[in-house]
VMD Tcl script that draws the C-alpha trace (Angstrom):
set ca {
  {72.69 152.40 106.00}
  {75.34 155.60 105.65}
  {77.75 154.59 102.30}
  {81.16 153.50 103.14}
  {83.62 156.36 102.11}
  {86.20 155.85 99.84}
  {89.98 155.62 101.74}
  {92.19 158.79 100.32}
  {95.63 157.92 99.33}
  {98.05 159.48 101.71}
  {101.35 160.88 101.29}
  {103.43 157.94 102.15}
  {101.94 155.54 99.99}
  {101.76 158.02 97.35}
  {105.27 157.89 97.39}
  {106.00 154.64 97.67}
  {103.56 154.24 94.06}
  {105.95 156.68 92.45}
  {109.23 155.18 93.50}
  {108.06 151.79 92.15}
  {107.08 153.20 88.76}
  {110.07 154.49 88.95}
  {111.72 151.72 89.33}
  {109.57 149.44 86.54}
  {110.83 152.34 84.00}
  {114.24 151.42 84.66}
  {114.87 147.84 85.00}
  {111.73 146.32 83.58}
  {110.73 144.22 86.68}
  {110.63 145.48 90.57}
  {111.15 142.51 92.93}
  {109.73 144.06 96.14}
  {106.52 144.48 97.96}
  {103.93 146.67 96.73}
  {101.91 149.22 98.43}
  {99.14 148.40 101.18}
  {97.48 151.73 102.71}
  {97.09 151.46 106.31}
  {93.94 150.10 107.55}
  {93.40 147.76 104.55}
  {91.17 145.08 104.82}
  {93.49 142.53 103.17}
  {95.87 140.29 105.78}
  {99.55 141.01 105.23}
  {101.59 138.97 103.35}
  {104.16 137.63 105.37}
  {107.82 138.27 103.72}
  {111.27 137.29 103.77}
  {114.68 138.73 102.75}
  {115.50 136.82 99.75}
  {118.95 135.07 99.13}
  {120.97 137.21 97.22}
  {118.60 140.07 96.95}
  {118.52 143.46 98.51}
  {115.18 143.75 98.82}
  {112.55 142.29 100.94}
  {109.73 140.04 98.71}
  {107.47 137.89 99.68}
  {108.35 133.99 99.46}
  {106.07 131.32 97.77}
  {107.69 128.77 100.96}
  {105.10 130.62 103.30}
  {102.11 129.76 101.65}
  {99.38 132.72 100.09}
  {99.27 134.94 103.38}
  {100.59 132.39 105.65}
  {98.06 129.70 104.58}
  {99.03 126.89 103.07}
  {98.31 126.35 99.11}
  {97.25 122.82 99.54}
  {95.06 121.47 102.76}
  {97.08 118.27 104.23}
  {94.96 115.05 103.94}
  {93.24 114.37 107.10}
  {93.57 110.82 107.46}
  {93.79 108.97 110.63}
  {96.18 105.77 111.48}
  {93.70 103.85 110.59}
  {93.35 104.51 106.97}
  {97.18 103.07 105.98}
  {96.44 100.40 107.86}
  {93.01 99.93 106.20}
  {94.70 100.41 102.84}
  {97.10 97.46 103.92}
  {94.05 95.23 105.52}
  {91.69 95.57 102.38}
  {94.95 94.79 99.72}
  {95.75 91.49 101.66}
  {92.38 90.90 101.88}
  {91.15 91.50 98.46}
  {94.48 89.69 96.75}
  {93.66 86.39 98.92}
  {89.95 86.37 97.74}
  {91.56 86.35 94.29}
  {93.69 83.79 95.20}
  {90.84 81.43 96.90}
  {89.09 81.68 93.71}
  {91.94 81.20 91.31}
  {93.06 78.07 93.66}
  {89.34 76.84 93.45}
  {89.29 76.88 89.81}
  {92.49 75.07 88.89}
  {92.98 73.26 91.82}
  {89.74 71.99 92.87}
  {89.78 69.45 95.71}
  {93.45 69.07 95.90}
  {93.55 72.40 96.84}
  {91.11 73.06 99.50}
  {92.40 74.19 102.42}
  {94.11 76.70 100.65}
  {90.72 77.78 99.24}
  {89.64 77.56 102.79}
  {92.44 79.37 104.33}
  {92.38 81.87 101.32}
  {88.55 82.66 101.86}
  {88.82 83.50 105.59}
  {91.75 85.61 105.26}
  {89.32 87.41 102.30}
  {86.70 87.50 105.00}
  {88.58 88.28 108.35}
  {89.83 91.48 106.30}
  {86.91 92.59 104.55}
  {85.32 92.46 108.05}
  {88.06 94.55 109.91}
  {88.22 97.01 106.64}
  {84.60 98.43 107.32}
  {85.40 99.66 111.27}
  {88.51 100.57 109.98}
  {87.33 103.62 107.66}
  {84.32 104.11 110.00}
  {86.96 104.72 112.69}
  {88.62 107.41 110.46}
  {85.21 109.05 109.39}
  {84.42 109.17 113.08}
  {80.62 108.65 112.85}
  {78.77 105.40 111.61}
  {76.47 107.36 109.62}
  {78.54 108.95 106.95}
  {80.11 105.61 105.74}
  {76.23 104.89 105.61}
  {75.81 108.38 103.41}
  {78.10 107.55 100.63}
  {76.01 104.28 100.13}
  {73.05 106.56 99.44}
  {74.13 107.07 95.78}
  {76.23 105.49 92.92}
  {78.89 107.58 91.71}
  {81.29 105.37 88.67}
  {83.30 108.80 88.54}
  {83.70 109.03 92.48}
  {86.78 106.69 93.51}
  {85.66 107.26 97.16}
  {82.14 106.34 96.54}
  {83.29 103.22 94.10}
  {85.41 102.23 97.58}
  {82.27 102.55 99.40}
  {80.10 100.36 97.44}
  {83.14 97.82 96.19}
  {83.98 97.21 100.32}
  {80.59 96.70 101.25}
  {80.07 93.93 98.44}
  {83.18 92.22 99.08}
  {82.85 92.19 103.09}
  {79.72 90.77 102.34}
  {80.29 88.07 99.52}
  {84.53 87.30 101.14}
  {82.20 86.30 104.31}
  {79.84 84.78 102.61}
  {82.05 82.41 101.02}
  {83.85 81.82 104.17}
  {80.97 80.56 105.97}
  {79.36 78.49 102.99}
  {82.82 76.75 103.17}
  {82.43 75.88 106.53}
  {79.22 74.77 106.54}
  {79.84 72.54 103.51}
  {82.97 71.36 105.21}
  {80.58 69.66 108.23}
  {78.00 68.92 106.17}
  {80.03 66.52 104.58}
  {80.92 64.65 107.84}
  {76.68 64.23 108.30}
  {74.57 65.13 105.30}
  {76.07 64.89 102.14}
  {73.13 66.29 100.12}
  {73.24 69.46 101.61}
  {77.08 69.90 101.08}
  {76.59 70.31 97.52}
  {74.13 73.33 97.12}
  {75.91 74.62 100.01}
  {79.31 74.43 97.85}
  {77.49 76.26 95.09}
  {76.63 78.98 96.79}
  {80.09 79.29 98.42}
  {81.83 79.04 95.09}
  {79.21 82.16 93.41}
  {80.16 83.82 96.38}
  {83.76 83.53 96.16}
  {83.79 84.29 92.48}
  {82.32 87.37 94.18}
  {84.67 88.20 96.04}
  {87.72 87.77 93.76}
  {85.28 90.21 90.94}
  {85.76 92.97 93.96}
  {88.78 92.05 95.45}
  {90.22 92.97 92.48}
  {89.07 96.28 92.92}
  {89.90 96.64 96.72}
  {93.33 95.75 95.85}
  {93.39 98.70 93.19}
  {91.28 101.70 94.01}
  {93.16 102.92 96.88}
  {95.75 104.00 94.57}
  {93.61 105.70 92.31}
  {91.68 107.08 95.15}
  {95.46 108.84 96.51}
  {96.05 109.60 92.98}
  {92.87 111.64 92.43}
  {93.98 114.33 94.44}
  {95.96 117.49 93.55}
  {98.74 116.82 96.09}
  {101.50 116.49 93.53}
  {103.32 113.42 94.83}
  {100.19 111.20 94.77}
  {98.60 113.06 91.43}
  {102.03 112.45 89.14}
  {101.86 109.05 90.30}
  {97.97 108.10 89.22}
  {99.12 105.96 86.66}
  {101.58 103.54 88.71}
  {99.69 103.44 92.06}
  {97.10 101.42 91.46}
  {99.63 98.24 90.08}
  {101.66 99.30 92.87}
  {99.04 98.65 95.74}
  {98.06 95.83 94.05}
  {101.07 94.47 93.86}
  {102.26 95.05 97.53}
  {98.52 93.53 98.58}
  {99.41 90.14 96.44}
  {102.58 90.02 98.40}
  {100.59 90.26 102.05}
  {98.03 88.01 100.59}
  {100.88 85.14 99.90}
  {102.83 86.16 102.65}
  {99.82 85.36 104.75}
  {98.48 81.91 102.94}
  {102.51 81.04 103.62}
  {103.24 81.58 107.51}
  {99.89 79.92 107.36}
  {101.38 76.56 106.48}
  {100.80 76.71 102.77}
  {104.00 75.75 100.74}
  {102.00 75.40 96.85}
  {104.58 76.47 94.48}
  {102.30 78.66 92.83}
  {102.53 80.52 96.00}
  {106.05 81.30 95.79}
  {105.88 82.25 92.05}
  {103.15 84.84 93.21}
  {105.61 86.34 95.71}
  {108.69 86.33 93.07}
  {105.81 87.99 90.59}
  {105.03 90.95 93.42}
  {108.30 91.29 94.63}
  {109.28 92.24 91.19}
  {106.71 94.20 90.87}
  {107.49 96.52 93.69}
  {111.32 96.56 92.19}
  {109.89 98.13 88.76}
  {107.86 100.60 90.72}
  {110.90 101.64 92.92}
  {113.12 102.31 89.78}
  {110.45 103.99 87.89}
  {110.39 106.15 91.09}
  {113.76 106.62 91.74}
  {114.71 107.67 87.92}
  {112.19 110.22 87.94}
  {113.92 113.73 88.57}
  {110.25 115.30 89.13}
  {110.33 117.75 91.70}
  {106.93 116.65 93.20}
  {108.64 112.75 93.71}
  {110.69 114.25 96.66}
  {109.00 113.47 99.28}
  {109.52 109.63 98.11}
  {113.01 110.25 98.67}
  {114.22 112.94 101.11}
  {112.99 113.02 105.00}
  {111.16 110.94 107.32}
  {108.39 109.96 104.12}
  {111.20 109.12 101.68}
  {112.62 106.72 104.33}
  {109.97 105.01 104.92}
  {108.85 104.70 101.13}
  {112.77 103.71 100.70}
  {112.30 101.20 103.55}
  {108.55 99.87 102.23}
  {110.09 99.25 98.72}
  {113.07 97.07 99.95}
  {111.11 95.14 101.92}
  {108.53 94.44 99.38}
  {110.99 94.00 96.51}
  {114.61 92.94 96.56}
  {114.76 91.45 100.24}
  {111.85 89.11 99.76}
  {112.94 88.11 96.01}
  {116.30 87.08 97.09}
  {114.95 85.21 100.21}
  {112.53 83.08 98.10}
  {115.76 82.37 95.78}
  {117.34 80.89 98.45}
  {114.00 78.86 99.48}
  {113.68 81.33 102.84}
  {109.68 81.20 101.91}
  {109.37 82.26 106.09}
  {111.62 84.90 106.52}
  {110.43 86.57 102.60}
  {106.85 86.45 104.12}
  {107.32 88.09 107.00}
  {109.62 90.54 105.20}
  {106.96 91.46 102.86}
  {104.34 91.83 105.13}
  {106.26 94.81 106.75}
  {107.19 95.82 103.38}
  {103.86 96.19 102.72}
  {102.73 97.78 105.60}
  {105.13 100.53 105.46}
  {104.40 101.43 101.80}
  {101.01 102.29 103.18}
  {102.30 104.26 105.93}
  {105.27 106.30 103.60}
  {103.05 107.13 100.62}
  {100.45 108.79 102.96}
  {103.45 110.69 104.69}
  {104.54 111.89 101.73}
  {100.83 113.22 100.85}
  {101.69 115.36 103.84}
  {105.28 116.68 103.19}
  {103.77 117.26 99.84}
  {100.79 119.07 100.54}
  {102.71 121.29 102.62}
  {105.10 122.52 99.84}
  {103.34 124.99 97.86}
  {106.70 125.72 94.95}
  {105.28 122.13 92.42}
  {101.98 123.71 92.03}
  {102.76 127.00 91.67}
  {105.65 125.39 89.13}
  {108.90 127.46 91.55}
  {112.04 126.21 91.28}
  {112.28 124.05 94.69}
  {116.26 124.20 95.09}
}
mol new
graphics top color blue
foreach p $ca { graphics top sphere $p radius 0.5 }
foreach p [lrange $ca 0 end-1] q [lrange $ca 1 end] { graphics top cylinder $p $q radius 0.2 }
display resetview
């Protein structure tokens, strides 16, 4: 195999060189384009007259040769909505368990109702994220091994023990439920096991409720990464809300119910000042465009609009409110993942004005 011979320098980038040292002698600093010799095997830059200038330089807004500095997340519909599903879902398990507890009989149909909205939601959550993986198989693959320092693989392993203890718990109810119209010894084992189960459930519903938002915060798009530390209280907070919101329009009216809803709604009102008082560059996307609106929108639904409803005793209309509410912070903080991602000036710490 014949060596590859070195390229000669040729006159007119040989002059080019010398104008720009040139240039560095005088003023210091030379904001234009370097030389690249024809034929190079590098991809040109592309570049941009800059505001101002006189010169043409290459702009940081284009990305690092026209590709983009961070890859957009890939995500499907179905993940916000999954997000929103296994929140509700793992908040009412919690619930169920917490109403079992301190409420005991008096309290059972919410327990009951509580336990199948826990199950009905673990078992759409699973097809949900299959959907988005696209094959059955590599939602099987991340089961294969235990990674504590993997949020994705914690997700993996946390969904698959709720789905299976929320259903669990939801059947052993039901079961114990005719049992006690025929054969009351069996309704008491039966109760046991639904109870372990449910305490289950509300040990990873907790979870489900949290580690989507460290799961968006371990990333290095900026608007989910500066907001690791708030996220996970935040999606917690908006799946408490769905949870209630849902036990509610379900005919529940417990008082305890409504003091849950005035808890998340106020909640979500911290998280939207914290947000909105927070002059960090990479927090624009929560506020400017099509992502900021429908953050904006998610947070006033979830927050103020539900608070003041169950104030006035609308229990109803601050449901459904927060169910949207809910919904859409899902749908805006993943939109704003993608108007992030596609901004390359936080990372590279550029002035974005």
């Amino acid at each position: 195999m014949t060596a590859r011979r070195p390229r000669q320098p040729d006159a007119t980038s040989e002059r080019r060189l010398d104008e720009l040292r040139e240039r560095a002698a005088e003023e210091g600093i030379v904001e234009a384009p370097g030389v690249r010799p024809a034929g190079a095997p590098m991809p040109a830059a592309p570049v941009v007259a800059p505001s101002g200038g006189d010169g043409i330089g290459a702009s940081a807004v284009n990305g690092y040769y026209g590709r983009p500095l961070l890859k957009e997340p890939t995500w499907t519909w179905e993940v916000p909505i999954y997000f929103f599903v296994g929140g509700a879902a793992g908040a009412a398990a919690v619930v169920g368990a917490a109403a079992r507890v301190i409420g005991g009989e008096e309290d059972a149909d919410l327990v009951r109702d509580a336990r199948w909205v826990a199950a009905l939601g673990g078992a759409l959550s699973a097809p949900l994220l299959i959907s988005d993986l696209g094959r059955p198989e590599r939602f099987l693959n991340m089961l294969r091994v235990w990674k504590p320092q993997s949020p994705m693989s914690v997700g993996a392993w946390t969904l698959t023990a709720f789905g299976s203890s929320a259903g669990a718990a939801a059947f052993a109810d039901l079961v114990a439920r005719r049992a006690a119209d025929g054969d009351s010894r069996l309704a008491v084992p039966v109760r046991i096991v639904g109870d372990a189960a449910g305490a289950l459930a509300a040990a990873t519903g907790l979870v489900m409720t949290t580690y989507t938002g460290v799961l968006v915060g371990a990333t290095a798009i900026p608007a989910w990464n500066r907001s690791v530390s708030v996220l996970p209280m935040h999606f917690a907070a908006s799946g408490l809300g769905a949870a209630v919101s849902l036990l509610e329009l379900l005919g529940h009216r417990h008082p305890a119910l409504n003091r849950l809803g005035i808890a998340a709604a106020l909640a979500e009102i911290a998280t939207g000042v914290v947000h909105e008082l927070d002059d960090d560059p990479a927090h624009a996307p929560l506020k400017e465009g099509s992502s900021g609106a429908l953050v904006r929108a998610g947070g006033v639904l979830s927050g103020p609009v539900p608070l003041l409803l169950r104030l006035f005793g609308a229990r109803k209309a601050a449901a459904v409110a927060a169910l949207a509410g809910s919904l859409l912070t899902r749908y805006g903080w993943v939109a704003a993942g993608h108007e992030s991602a596609r901004d390359p000036r936080v990372p590279l710490g550029l002035d974005p004005s």
